[in-house]
C-alpha positions, 0 to 999 in steps of 0.5 A, a space after each residue: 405064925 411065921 408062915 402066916 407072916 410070910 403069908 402076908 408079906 407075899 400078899 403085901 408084895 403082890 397086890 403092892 400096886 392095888 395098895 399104893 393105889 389105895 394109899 393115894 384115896 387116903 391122903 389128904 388133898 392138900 398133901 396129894 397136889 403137893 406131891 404131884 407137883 414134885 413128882 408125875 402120879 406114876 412115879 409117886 405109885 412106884 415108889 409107894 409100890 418099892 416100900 410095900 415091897 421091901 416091906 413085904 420081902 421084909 415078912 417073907 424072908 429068913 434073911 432081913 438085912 437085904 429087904 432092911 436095908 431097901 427100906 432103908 434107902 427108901 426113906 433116904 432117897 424119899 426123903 431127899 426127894 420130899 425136901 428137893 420138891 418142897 413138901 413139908 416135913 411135918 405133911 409128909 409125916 403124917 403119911 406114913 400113918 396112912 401107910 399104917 391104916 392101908 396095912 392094917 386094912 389089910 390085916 382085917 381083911 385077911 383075920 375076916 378071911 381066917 389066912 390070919 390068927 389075931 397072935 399073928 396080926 399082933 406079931 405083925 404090928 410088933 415087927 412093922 411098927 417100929 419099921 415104920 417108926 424107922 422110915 420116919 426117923 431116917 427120912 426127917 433126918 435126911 430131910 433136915 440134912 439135906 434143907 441144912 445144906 441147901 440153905 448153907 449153899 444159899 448164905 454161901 452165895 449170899 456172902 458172895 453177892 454181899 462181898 462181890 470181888 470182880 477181876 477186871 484184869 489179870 492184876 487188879 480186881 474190884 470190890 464195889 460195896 453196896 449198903 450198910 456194913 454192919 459188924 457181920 458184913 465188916 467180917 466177912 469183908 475181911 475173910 472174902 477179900 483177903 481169900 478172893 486176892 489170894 485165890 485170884 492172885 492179884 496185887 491190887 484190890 480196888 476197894 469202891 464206897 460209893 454204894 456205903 451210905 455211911 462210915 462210922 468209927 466202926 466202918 472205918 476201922 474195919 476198913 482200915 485192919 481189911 487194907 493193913 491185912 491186904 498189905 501183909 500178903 501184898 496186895 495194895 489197896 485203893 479206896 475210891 467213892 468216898 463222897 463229901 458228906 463221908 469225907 467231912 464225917 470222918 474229919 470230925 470223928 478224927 479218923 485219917 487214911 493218910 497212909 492209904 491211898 484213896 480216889 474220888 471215884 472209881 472212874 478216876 482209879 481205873 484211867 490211872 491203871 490205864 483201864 
């Protein structure tokens, strides 16, 4: 029975190119033009080619850790790759099924030709399944990972752009907020602001709100503990475009920056500093 194994792993070896071909007439349509939009048709051949390689070396070898391991960085480079060119993770799993049919297809072929006893195709559906059942638990793992990250690099960038801190000087630096501050927005506004000062090293935060259609209690609160944390590492801050209509509402809710220094515009703060 072993070297029937081995056998075969040679065959898988040799006609690997013939099989990746195969493997493309099985796959769905849908499935093959979002695979040839991530990768050119001769390299998605290769890398079919390396895993029924591996797979192969895998039968034929008395030692199984090195084709083991090949396998399993296939699964981690492919599924890296299929989560970077955008293919599906549930389409892409549904492959390694056709991995299985063009492997069994194989086997028929080889018990119909008598190189195979029926004990050895079982003995190879023993040893190849849970492989294959592997290949998709390691590339769904990477994939999963690897979009978790990209997404995580995305809100990253996205905080930023919500809570943009621009230098203008080796000193000062403006903060120009645009839309609604809601509770998620006010705390990264405290975490950016007081990281952004430390990290640039200034010692003055231009603070601008003419982009804010409204400031509550709540706003104006936030503001206010952001400037009070501001000063505790020395950085002062300027608070500039409140409009009328924001200004009367504060008045009425009884809300008083009279120890915070504040401008009508941003206009007006820079020619103070002499910008």
């Amino acid at each position: 029975m072993d070297a029937e194994l081995k056998t075969f792993g040679i065959r898988l070896t040799t006609n690997k190119y013939e099989l990746s071909k195969e493997i493309t007439k099985h796959q769905e349509d849908s499935y093959k033009k979002s695979l040839t939009q991530a990768a050119d048709p001769p390299e998605i051949i290769e890398l079919r080619a390396q895993l029924l390689e591996a797979l192969g070396q895998f039968l034929s070898s008395d030692n199984k850790e090195t084709p083991h391991q090949k396998i399993r960085d296939w699964a981690h480079y492919t599924g890296e790759r299929a989560s970077h060119g955008g293919i599906d993770l549930d389409q892409a799993l549904k492959q390694i099924t056709v991995y299985r049919t063009v492997i069994w297809g194989e086997c028929t072929k080889e018990l119909e030709e008598k190189h195979l006893s029926a004990s050895t195709i079982l003995q190879l559906r023993k040893t190849l399944d849970p492989i294959l059942d592997e290949i998709c638990y390691i590339f769904s793992h990477v994939y999963v990972e690897y979009n978790k990250q990209v997404i995580e690099k995305a809100h990253a960038k996205m905080q930023d752009l919500s809570v943009p801190v621009v230098t203008i000087s080796k000193d000062i630096a403006i903060l120009p907020l645009i839309g609604e501050l809601d509770a998620t927005r006010s705390k990264l506004l405290m975490e950016i602001a007081l990281q952004r000062s430390i990290e640039t090293k200034i010692n003055h935060l231009i603070i601008d709100l003419s982009g804010v259609p409204i400031v509550d209690t709540m706003v104006a609160n936030n503001l206010y503990q952001v400037i009070s944390s501001l000063k505790l590492i020395g950085v002062e801050a300027t608070l500039t475009g409140i409009r009328p209509e924001i200004a009367q509402t504060l008045v009425q809710l009884g809300i008083r920056f009279e120890d915070i220094r504040t401008r009508a515009s941003l206009q007006q703060t820079l020619s103070e500093i002499g910008l």
